[in-house]
Phi, psi and omega in degrees: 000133173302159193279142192317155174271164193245315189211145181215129166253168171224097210259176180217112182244177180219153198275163179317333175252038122084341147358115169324114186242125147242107205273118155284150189218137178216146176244151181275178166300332191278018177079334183311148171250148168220123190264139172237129193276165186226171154214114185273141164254109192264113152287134202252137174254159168294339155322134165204186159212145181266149153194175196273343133236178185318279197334324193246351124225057171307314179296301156342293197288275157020289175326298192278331189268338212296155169059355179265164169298152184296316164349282184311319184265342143274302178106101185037334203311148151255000000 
């Protein structure tokens, strides 16, 4: 196995047909970036959080998630 990514962010742009693009971006152990566009398939759950950041509601959401089944936090999707 290749050495590991240190961080991977996701950005979201949108194509000339106003389509949703989502980019992945990973930094290697060697500091190099390599950005990829993807097309993800998402289950979206009704959770959500709000915050004044990223950070806080991340914390939020954590919160609102703490102790449930995956079952729970989709309502069955696999």
């Amino acid at each position: 196995m290749s050495d590991p990514a240190k961080k991977v962010e996701w950005y979201e742009v949108r194509a000339l047909d106003g389509e949703s693009v989502l980019i992945m971006v990973s930094e290697g152990p060697d500091g190099a970036c390599t950005a990829v566009p993807c097309e993800v398939s998402l289950v979206r759950s009704s959770l959500h959080a709000s915050g004044s950041s990223a950070d806080a509601a991340m914390r939020k959401l954590e919160a609102a998630l703490a102790g449930k089944t995956r079952h729970e936090i989709f309502g069955g999707t696999s």
